[in-house]
mmJSON file of the N, C-alpha and C atoms, coordinates in Angstrom:
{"data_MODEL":{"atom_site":{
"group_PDB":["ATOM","ATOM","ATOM","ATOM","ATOM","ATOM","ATOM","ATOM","ATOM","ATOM","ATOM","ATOM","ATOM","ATOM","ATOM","ATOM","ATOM","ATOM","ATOM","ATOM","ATOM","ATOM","ATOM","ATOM","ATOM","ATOM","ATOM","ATOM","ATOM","ATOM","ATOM","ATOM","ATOM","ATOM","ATOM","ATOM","ATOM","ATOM","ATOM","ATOM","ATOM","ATOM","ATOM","ATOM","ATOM","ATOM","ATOM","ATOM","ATOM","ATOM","ATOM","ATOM","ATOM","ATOM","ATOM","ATOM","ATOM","ATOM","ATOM","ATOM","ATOM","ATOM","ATOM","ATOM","ATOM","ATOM","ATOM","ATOM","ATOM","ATOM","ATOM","ATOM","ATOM","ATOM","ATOM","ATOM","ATOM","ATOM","ATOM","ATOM","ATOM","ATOM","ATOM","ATOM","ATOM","ATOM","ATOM","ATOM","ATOM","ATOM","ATOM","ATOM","ATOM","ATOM","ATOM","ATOM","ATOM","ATOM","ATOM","ATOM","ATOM","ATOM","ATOM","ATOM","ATOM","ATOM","ATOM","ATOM","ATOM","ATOM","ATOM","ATOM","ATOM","ATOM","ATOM","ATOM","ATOM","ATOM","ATOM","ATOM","ATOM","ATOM","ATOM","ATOM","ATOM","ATOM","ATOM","ATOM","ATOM","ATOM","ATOM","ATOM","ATOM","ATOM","ATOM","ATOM","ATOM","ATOM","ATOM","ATOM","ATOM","ATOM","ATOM","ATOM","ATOM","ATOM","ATOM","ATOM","ATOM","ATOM","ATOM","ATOM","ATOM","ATOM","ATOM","ATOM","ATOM","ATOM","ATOM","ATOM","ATOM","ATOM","ATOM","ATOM","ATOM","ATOM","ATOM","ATOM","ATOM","ATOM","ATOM","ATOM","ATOM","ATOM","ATOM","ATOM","ATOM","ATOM","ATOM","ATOM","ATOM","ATOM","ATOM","ATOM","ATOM","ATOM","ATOM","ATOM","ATOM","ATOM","ATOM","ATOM","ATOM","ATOM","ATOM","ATOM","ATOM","ATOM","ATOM","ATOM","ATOM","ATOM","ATOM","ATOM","ATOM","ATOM","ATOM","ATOM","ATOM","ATOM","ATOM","ATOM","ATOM","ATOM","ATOM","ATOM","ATOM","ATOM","ATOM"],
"id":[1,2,3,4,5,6,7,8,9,10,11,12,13,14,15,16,17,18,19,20,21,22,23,24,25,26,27,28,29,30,31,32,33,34,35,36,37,38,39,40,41,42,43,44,45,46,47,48,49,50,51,52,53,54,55,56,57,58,59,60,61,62,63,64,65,66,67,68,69,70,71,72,73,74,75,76,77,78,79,80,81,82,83,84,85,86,87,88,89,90,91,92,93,94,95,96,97,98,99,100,101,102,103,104,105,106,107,108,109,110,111,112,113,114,115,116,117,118,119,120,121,122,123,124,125,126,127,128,129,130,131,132,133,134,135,136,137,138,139,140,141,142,143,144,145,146,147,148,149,150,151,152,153,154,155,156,157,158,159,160,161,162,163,164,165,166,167,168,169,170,171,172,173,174,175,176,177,178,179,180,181,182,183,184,185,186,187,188,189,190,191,192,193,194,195,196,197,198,199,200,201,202,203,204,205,206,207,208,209,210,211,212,213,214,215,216,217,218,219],
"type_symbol":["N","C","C","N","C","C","N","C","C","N","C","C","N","C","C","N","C","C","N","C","C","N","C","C","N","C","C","N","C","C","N","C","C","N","C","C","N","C","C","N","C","C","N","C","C","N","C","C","N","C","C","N","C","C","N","C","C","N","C","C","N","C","C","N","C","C","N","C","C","N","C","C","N","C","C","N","C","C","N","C","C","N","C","C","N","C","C","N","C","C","N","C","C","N","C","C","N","C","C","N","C","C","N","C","C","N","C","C","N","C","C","N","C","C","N","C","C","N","C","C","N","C","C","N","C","C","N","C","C","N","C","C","N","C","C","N","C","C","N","C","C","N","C","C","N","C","C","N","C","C","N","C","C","N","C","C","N","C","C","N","C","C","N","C","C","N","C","C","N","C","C","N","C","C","N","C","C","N","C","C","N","C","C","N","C","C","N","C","C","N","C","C","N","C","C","N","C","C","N","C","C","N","C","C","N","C","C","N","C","C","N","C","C","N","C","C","N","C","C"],
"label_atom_id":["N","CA","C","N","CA","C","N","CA","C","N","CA","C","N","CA","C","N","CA","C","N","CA","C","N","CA","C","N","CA","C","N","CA","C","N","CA","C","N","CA","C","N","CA","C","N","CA","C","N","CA","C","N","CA","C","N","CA","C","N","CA","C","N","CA","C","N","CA","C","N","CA","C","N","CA","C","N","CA","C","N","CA","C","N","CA","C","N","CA","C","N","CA","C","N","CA","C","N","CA","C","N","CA","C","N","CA","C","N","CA","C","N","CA","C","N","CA","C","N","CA","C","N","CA","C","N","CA","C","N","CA","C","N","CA","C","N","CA","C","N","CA","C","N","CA","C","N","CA","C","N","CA","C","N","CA","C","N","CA","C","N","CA","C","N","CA","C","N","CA","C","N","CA","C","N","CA","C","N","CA","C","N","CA","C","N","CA","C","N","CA","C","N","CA","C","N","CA","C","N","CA","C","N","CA","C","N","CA","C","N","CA","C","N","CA","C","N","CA","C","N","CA","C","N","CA","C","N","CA","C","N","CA","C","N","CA","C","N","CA","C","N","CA","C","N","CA","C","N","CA","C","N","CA","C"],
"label_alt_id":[null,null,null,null,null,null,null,null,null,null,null,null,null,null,null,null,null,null,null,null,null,null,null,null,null,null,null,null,null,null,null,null,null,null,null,null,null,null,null,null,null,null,null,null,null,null,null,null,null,null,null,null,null,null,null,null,null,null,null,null,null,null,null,null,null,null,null,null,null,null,null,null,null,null,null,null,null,null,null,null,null,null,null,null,null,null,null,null,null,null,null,null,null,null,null,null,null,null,null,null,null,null,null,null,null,null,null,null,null,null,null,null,null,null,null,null,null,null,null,null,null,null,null,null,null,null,null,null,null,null,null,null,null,null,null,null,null,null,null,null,null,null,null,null,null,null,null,null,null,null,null,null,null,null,null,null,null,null,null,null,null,null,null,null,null,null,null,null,null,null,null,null,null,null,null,null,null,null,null,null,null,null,null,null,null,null,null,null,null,null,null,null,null,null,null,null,null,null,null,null,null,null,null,null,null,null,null,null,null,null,null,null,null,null,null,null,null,null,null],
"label_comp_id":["UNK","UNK","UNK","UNK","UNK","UNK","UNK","UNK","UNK","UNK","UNK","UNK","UNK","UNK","UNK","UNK","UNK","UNK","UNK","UNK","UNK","UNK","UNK","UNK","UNK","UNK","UNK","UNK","UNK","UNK","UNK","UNK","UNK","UNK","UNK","UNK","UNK","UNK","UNK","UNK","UNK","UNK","UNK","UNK","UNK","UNK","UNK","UNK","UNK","UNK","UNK","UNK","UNK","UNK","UNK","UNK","UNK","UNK","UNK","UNK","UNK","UNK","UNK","UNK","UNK","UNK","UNK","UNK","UNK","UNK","UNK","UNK","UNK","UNK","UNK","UNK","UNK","UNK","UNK","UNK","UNK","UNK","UNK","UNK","UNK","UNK","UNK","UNK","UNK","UNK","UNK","UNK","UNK","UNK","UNK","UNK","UNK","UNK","UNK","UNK","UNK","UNK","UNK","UNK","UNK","UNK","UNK","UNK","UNK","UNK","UNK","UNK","UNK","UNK","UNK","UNK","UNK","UNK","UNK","UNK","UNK","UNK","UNK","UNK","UNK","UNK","UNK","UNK","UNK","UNK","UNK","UNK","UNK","UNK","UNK","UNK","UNK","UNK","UNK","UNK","UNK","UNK","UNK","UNK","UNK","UNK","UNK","UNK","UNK","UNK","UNK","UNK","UNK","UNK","UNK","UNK","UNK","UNK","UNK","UNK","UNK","UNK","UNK","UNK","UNK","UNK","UNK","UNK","UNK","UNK","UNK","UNK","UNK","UNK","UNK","UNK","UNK","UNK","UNK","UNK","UNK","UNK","UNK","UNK","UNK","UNK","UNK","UNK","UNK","UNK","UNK","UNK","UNK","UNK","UNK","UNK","UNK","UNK","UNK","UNK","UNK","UNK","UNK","UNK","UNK","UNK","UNK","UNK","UNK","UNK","UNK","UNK","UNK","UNK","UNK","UNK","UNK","UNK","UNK"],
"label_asym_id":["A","A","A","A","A","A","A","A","A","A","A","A","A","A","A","A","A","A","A","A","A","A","A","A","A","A","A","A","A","A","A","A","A","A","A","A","A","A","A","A","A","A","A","A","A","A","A","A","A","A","A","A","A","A","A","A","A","A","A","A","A","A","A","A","A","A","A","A","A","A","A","A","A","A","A","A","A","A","A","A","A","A","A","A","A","A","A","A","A","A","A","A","A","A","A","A","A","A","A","A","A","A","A","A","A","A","A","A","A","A","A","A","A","A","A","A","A","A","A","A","A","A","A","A","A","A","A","A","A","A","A","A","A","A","A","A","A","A","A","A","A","A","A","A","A","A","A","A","A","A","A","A","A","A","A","A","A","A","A","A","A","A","A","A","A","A","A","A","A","A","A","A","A","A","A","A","A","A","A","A","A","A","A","A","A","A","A","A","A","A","A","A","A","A","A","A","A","A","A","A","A","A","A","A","A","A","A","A","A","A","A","A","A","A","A","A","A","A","A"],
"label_entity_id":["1","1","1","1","1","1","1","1","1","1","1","1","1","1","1","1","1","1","1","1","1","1","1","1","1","1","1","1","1","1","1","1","1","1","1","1","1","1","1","1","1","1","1","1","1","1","1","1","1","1","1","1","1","1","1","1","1","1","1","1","1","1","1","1","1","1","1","1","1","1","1","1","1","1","1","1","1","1","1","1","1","1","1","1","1","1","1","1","1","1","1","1","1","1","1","1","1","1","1","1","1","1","1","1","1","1","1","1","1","1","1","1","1","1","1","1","1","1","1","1","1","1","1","1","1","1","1","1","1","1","1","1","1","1","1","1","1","1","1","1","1","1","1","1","1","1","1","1","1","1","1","1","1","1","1","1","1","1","1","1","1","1","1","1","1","1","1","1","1","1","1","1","1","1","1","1","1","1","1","1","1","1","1","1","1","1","1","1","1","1","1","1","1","1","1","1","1","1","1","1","1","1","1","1","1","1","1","1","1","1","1","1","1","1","1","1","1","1","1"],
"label_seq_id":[1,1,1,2,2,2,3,3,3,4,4,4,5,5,5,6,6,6,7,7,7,8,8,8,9,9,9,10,10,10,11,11,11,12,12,12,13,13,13,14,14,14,15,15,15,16,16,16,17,17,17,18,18,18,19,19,19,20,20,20,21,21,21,22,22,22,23,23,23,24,24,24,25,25,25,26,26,26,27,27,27,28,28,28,29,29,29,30,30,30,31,31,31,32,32,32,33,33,33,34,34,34,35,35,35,36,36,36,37,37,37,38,38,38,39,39,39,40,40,40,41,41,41,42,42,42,43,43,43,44,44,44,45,45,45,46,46,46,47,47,47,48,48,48,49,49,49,50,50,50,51,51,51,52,52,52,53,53,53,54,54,54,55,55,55,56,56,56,57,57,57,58,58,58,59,59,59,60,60,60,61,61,61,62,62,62,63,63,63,64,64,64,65,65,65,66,66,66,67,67,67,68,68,68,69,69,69,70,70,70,71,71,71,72,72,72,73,73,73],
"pdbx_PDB_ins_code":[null,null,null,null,null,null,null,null,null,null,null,null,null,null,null,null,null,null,null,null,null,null,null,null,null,null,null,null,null,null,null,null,null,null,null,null,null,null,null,null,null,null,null,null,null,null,null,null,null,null,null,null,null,null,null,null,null,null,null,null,null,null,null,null,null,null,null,null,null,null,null,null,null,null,null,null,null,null,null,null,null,null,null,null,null,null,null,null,null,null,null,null,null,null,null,null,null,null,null,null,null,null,null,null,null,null,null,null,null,null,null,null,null,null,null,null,null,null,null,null,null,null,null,null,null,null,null,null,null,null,null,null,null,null,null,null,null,null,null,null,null,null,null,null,null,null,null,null,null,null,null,null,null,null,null,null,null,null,null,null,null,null,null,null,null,null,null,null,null,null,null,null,null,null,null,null,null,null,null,null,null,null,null,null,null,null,null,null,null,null,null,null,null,null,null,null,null,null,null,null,null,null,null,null,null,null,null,null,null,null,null,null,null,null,null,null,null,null,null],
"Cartn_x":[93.226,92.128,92.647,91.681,92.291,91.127,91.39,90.2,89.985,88.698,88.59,88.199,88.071,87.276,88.431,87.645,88.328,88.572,88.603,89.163,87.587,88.315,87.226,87.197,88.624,88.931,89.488,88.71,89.723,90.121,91.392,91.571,92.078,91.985,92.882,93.388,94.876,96.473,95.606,94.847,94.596,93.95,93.076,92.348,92.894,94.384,95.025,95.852,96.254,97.317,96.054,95.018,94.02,94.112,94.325,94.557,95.278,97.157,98.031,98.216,97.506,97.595,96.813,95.614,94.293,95.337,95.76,96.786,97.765,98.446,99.324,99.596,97.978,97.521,96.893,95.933,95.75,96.643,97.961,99.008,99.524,99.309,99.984,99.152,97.608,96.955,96.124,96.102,95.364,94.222,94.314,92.502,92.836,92.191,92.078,90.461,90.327,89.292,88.941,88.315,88.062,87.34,87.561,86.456,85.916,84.847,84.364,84.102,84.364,83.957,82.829,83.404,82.184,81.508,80.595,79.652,80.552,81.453,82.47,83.382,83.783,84.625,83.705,83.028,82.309,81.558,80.939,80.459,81.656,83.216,84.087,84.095,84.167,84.573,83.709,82.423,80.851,80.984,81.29,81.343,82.762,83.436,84.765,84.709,84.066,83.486,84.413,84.989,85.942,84.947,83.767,83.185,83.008,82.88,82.968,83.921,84.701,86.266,86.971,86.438,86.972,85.651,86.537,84.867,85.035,83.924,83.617,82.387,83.329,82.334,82.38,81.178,80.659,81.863,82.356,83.368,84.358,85.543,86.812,86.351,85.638,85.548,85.046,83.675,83.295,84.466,85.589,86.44,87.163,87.534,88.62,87.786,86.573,85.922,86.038,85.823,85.949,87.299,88.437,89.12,89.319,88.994,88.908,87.751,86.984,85.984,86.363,87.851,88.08,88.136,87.291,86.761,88.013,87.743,88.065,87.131,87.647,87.126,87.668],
"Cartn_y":[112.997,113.367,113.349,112.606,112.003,112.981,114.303,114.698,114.349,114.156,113.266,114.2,115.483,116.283,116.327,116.615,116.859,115.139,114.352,112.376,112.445,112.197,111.716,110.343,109.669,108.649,107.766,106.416,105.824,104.194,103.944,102.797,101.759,100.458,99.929,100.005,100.388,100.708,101.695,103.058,103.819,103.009,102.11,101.212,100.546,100.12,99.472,100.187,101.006,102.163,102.936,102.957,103.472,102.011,100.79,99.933,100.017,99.981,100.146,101.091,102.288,103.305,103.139,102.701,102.433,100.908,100.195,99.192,99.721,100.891,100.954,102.312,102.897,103.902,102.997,101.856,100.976,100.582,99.946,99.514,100.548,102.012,102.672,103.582,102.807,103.253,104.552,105.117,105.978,105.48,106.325,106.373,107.613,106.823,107.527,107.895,109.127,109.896,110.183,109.561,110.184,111.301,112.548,113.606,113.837,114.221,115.034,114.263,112.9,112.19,112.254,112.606,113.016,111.339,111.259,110.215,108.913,109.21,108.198,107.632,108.27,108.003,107.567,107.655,106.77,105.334,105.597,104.044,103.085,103.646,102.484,102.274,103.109,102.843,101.99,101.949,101.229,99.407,99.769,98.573,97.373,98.332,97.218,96.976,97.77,97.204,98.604,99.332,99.907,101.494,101.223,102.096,101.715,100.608,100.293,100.041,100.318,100.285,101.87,102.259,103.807,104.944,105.843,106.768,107.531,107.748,108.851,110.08,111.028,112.319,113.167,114.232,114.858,115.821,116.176,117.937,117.353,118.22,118.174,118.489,119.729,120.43,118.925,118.535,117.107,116.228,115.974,114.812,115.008,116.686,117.18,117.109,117.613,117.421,115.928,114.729,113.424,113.536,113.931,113.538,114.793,116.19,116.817,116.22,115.22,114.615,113.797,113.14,112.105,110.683,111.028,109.532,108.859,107.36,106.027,105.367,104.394,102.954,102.072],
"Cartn_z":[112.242,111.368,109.944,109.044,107.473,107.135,106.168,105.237,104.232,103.853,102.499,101.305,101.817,101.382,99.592,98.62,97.631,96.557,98.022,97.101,96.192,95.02,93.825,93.646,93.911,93.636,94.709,94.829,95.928,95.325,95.615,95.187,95.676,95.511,96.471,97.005,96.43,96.924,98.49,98.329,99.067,100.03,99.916,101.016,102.011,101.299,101.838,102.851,102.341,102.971,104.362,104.219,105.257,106.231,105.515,106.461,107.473,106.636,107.248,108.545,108.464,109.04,110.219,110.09,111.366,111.825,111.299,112.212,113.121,112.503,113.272,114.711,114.141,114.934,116.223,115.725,117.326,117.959,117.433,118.041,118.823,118.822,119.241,120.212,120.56,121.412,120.731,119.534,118.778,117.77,117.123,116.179,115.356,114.098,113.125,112.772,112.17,112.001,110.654,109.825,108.749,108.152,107.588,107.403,106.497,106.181,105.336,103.87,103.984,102.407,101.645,100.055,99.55,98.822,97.826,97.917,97.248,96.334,95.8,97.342,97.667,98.973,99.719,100.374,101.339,100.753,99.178,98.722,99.217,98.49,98.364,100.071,101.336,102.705,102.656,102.635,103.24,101.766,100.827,100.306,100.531,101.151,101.575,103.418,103.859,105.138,105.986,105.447,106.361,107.221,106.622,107.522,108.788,109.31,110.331,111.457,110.559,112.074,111.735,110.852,110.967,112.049,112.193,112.521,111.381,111.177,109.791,109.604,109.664,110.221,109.185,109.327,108.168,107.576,108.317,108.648,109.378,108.834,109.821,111.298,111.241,112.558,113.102,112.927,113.5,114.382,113.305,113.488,114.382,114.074,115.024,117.236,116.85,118.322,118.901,117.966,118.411,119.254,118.983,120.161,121.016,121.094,122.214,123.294,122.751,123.857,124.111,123.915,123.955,123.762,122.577,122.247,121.334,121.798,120.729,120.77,119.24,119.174,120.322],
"occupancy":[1.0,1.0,1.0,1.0,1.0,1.0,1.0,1.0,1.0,1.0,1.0,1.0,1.0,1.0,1.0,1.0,1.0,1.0,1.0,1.0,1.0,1.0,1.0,1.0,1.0,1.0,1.0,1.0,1.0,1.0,1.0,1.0,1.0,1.0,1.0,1.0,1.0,1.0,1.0,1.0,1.0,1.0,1.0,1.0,1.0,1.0,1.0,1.0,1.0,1.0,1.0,1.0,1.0,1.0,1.0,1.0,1.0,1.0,1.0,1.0,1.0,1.0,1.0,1.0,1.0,1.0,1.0,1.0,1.0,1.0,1.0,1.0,1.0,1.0,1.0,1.0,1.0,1.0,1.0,1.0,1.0,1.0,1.0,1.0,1.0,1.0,1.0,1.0,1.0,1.0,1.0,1.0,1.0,1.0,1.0,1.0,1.0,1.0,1.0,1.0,1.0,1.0,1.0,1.0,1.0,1.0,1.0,1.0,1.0,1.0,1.0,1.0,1.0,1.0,1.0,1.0,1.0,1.0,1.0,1.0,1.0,1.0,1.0,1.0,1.0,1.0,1.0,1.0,1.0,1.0,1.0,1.0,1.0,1.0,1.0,1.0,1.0,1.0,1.0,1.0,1.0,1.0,1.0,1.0,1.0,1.0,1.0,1.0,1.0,1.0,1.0,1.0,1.0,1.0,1.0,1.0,1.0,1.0,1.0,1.0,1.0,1.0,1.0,1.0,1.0,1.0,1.0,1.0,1.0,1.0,1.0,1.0,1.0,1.0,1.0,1.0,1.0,1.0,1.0,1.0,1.0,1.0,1.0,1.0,1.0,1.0,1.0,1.0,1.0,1.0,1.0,1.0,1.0,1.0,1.0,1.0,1.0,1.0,1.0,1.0,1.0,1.0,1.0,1.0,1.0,1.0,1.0,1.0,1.0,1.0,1.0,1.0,1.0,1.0,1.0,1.0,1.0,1.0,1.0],
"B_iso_or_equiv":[0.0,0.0,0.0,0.0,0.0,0.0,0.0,0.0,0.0,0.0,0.0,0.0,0.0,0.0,0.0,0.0,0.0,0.0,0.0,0.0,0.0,0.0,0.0,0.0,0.0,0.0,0.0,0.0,0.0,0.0,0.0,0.0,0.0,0.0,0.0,0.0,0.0,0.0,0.0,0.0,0.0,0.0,0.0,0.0,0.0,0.0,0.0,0.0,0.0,0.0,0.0,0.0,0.0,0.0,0.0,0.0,0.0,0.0,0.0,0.0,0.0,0.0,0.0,0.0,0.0,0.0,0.0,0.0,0.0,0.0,0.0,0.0,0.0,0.0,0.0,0.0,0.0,0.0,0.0,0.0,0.0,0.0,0.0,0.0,0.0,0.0,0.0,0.0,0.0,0.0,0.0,0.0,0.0,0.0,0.0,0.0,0.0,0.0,0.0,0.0,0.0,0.0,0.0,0.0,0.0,0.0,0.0,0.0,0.0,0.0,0.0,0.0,0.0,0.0,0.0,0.0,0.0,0.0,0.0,0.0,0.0,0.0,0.0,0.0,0.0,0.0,0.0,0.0,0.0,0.0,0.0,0.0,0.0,0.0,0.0,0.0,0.0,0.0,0.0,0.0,0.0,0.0,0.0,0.0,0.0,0.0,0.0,0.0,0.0,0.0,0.0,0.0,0.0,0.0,0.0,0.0,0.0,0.0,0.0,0.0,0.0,0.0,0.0,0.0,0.0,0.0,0.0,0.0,0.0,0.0,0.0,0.0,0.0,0.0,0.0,0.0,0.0,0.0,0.0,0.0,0.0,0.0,0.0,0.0,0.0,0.0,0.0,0.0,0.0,0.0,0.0,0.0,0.0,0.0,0.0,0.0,0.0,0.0,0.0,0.0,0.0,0.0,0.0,0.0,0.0,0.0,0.0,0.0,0.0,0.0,0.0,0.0,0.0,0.0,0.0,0.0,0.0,0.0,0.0],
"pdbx_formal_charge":[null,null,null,null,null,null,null,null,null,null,null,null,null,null,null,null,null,null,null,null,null,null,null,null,null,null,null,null,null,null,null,null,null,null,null,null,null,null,null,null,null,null,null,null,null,null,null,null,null,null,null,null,null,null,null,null,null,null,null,null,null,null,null,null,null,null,null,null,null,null,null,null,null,null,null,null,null,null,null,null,null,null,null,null,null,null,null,null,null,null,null,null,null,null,null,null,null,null,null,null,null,null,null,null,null,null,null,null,null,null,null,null,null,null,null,null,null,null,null,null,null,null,null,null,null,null,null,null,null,null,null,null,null,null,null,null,null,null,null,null,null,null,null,null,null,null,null,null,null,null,null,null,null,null,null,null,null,null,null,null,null,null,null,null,null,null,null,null,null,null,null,null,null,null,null,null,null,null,null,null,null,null,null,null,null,null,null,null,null,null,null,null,null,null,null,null,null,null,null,null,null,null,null,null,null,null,null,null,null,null,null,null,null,null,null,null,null,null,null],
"auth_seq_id":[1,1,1,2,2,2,3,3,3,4,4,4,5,5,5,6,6,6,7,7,7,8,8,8,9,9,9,10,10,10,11,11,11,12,12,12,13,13,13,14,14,14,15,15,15,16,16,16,17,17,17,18,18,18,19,19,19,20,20,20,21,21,21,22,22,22,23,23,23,24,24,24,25,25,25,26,26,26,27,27,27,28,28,28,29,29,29,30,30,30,31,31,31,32,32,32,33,33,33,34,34,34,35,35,35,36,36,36,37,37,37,38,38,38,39,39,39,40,40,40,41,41,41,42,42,42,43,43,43,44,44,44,45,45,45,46,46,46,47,47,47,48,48,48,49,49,49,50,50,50,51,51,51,52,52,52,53,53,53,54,54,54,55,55,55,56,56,56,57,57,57,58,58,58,59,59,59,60,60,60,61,61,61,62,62,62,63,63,63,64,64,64,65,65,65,66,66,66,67,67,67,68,68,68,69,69,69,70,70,70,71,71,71,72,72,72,73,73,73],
"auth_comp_id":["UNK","UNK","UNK","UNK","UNK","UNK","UNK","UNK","UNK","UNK","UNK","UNK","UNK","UNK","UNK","UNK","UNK","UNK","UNK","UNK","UNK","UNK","UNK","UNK","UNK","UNK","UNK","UNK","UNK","UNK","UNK","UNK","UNK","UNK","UNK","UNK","UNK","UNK","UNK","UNK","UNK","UNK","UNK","UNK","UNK","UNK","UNK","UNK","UNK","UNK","UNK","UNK","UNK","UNK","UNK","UNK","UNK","UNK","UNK","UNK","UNK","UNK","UNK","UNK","UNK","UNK","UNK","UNK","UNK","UNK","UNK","UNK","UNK","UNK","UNK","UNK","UNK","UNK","UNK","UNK","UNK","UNK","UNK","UNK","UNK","UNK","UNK","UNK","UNK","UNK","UNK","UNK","UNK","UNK","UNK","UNK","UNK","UNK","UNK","UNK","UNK","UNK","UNK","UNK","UNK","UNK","UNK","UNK","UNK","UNK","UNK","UNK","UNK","UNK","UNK","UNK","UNK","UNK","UNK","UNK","UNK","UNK","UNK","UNK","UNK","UNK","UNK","UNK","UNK","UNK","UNK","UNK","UNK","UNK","UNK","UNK","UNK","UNK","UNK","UNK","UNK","UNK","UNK","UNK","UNK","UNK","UNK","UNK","UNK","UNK","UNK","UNK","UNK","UNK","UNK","UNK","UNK","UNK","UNK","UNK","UNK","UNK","UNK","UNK","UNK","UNK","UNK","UNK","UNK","UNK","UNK","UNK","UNK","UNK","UNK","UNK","UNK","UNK","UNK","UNK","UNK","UNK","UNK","UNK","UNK","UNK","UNK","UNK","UNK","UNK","UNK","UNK","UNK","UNK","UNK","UNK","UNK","UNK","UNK","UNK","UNK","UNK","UNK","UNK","UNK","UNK","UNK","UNK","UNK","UNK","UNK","UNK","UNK","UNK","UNK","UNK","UNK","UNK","UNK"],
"auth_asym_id":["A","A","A","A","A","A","A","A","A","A","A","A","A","A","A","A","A","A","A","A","A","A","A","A","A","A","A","A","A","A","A","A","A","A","A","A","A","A","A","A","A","A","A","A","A","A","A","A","A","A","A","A","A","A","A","A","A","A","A","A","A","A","A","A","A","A","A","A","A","A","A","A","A","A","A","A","A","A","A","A","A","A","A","A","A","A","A","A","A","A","A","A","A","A","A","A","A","A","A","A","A","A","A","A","A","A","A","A","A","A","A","A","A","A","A","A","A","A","A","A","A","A","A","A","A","A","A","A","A","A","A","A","A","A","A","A","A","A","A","A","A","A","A","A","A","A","A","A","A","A","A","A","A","A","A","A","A","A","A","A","A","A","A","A","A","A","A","A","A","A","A","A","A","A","A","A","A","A","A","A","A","A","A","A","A","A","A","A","A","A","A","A","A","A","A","A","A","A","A","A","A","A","A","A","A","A","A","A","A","A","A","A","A","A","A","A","A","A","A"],
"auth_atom_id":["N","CA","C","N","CA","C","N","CA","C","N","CA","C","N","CA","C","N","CA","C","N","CA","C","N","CA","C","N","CA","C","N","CA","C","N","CA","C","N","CA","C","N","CA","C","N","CA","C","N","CA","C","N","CA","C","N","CA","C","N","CA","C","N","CA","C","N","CA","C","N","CA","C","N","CA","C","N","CA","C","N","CA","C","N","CA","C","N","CA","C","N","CA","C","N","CA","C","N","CA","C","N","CA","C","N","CA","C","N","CA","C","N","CA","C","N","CA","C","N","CA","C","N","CA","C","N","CA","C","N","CA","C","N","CA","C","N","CA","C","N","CA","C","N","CA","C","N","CA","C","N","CA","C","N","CA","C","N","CA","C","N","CA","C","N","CA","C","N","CA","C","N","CA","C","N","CA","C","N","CA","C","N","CA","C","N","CA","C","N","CA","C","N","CA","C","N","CA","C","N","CA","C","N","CA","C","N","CA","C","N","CA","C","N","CA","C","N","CA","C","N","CA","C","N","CA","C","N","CA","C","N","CA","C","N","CA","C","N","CA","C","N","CA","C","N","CA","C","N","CA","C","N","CA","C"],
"pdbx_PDB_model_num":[1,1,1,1,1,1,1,1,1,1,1,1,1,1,1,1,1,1,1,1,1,1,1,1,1,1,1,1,1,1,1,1,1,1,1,1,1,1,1,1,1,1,1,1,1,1,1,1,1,1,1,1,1,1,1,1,1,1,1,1,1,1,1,1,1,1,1,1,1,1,1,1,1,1,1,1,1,1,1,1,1,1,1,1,1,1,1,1,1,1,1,1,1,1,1,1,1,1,1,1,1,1,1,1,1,1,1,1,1,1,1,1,1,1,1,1,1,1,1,1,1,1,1,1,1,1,1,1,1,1,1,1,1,1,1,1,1,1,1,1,1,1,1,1,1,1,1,1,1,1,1,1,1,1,1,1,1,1,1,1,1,1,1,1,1,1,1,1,1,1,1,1,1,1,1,1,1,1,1,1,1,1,1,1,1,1,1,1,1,1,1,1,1,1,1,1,1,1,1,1,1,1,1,1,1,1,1,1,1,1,1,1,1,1,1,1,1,1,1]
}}}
Protein backbone atom coordinates (compact mmCIF):
# COMPACT_ATOMS: atom_id res chain seq x y z
CA UNK A 1 0.00 0.00 0.00
CA UNK A 2 1.57 3.47 -1.59
CA UNK A 3 -0.34 6.55 0.28
CA UNK A 4 -0.74 9.36 -1.74
CA UNK A 5 -2.32 11.22 0.73
CA UNK A 6 -0.40 14.62 1.25
CA UNK A 7 1.54 14.23 -2.90
CA UNK A 8 0.82 17.76 -4.30
CA UNK A 9 3.16 17.04 -6.83
CA UNK A 10 3.88 14.22 -9.15
CA UNK A 11 6.49 14.00 -11.65
CA UNK A 12 7.99 12.01 -13.96
CA UNK A 13 11.03 10.77 -12.25
CA UNK A 14 7.97 9.67 -9.56
CA UNK A 15 5.91 8.00 -12.49
CA UNK A 16 8.56 6.26 -13.41
CA UNK A 17 9.76 5.00 -10.13
CA UNK A 18 5.74 3.86 -9.54
CA UNK A 19 6.70 2.04 -12.71
CA UNK A 20 9.66 0.43 -11.54
CA UNK A 21 8.03 -0.69 -8.46
CA UNK A 22 4.49 -2.20 -9.96
CA UNK A 23 7.30 -4.14 -12.37
CA UNK A 24 8.96 -5.53 -9.93
CA UNK A 25 6.14 -6.21 -7.42
CA UNK A 26 4.47 -8.48 -10.50
CA UNK A 27 7.63 -10.22 -11.00
CA UNK A 28 7.48 -11.14 -7.61
CA UNK A 29 3.91 -12.35 -7.66
CA UNK A 30 2.56 -9.02 -5.66
CA UNK A 31 0.55 -5.74 -6.24
CA UNK A 32 0.77 -2.54 -5.49
CA UNK A 33 -2.04 -0.40 -4.02
CA UNK A 34 -2.32 3.06 -4.33
CA UNK A 35 -4.20 5.28 -1.56
CA UNK A 36 -5.88 8.00 -0.90
CA UNK A 37 -4.78 10.47 -3.98
CA UNK A 38 -5.80 13.78 -3.88
CA UNK A 39 -7.06 15.57 -7.37
CA UNK A 40 -3.38 16.56 -8.75
CA UNK A 41 -2.23 12.95 -8.12
CA UNK A 42 -4.79 11.10 -9.71
CA UNK A 43 -5.15 13.66 -13.03
CA UNK A 44 -1.31 12.84 -13.62
CA UNK A 45 -2.18 8.62 -12.80
CA UNK A 46 -5.44 8.82 -15.27
CA UNK A 47 -3.54 11.10 -17.94
CA UNK A 48 -0.41 8.81 -18.25
CA UNK A 49 -2.62 5.73 -18.30
CA UNK A 50 -1.29 4.34 -14.97
CA UNK A 51 -4.68 4.27 -13.48
CA UNK A 52 -5.28 1.37 -15.04
CA UNK A 53 -2.71 -1.14 -14.05
CA UNK A 54 -2.53 0.27 -10.57
CA UNK A 55 -5.60 -0.23 -8.13
CA UNK A 56 -6.46 3.01 -6.68
CA UNK A 57 -8.56 3.45 -3.64
CA UNK A 58 -10.10 6.22 -1.79
CA UNK A 59 -8.41 5.53 1.91
CA UNK A 60 -5.59 3.56 3.12
CA UNK A 61 -8.06 1.62 5.19
CA UNK A 62 -9.68 0.79 1.49
CA UNK A 63 -6.23 -0.35 0.09
CA UNK A 64 -5.17 -2.02 3.06
CA UNK A 65 -8.68 -4.44 2.87
CA UNK A 66 -7.78 -5.13 -0.96
CA UNK A 67 -5.35 -7.60 0.11
CA UNK A 68 -6.88 -9.01 3.38
CA UNK A 69 -9.57 -10.16 0.64
CA UNK A 70 -7.08 -11.17 -1.22
CA UNK A 71 -7.24 -9.59 -4.18
CA UNK A 72 -4.80 -9.00 -7.34
CA UNK A 73 -4.54 -7.74 -10.67
Amino acid sequence: VLSLEGVTLVTSGALKMLVGMWQRARELRGDIVLAAPNEPARDALSATGLDLIFTVTRTVKAATAHFQQGNQR
